[in-house]
N, C-alpha and C positions, 0 to 999 in steps of 0.2 A: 504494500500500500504506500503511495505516495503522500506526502503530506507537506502542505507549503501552511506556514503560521503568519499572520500580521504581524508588523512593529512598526515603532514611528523610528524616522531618520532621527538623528541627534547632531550627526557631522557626517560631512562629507569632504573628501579630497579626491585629487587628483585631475584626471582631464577626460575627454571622450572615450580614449579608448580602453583608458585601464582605470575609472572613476568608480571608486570605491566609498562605502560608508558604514557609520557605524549606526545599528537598529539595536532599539530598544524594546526589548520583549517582556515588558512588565518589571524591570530593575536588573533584567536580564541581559546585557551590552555586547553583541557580536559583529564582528569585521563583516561584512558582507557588498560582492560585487554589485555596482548600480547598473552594469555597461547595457540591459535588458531595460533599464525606465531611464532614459536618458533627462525626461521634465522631472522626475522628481528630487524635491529639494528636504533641508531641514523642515519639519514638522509633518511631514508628509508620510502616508500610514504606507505599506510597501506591503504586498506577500512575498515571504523567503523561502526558499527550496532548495536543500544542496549548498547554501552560503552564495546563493544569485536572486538580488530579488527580480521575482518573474512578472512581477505587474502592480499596478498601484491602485489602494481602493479607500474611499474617504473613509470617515473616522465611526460612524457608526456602522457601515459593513464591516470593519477590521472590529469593531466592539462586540459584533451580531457571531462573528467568526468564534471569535475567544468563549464569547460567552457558551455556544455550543461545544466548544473543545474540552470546555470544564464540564458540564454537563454531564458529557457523555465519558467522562472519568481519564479522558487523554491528554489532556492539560490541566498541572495540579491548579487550586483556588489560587497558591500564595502568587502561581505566576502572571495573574492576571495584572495590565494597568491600571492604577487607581483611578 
């Protein structure tokens, strides 16, 4: 099973081709490729897969996301954003 999770950008570096950022998975902070959403910027909600984010969704899909991943017991409570 595949599984890609939301998180907000927090920082971003680099350039087009190798533009990388850091997402935040509820307090949770991982390195991850941007070079797939090239428009998205800091505050911007991202799904990650593999350490690339694969496309970007506003803040209450990425909220609608979580909320079902805790739910359904795949995503623990504590990881959820406040």
């Amino acid at each position: 099973m595949c599984l890609g999770i939301p998180g907000r950008i927090v920082e971003t570096q680099g350039g087009e081709l190798m533009r990388m950022g850091k997402v935040d998975f509820g307090g949770i902070v991982r390195e991850v490729s941007l070079a797939y959403v090239p428009e998205a910027d800091v505050g911007d909600f991202v799904i990650v897969h593999a350490g690339f984010a694969i496309s970007q969704v506003d803040e209450a899909e990425a909220q609608e996301t979580l909320d079902l991943l805790v739910e359904s017991g795949i995503l623990a409570e504590e990881l959820r954003p406040a």
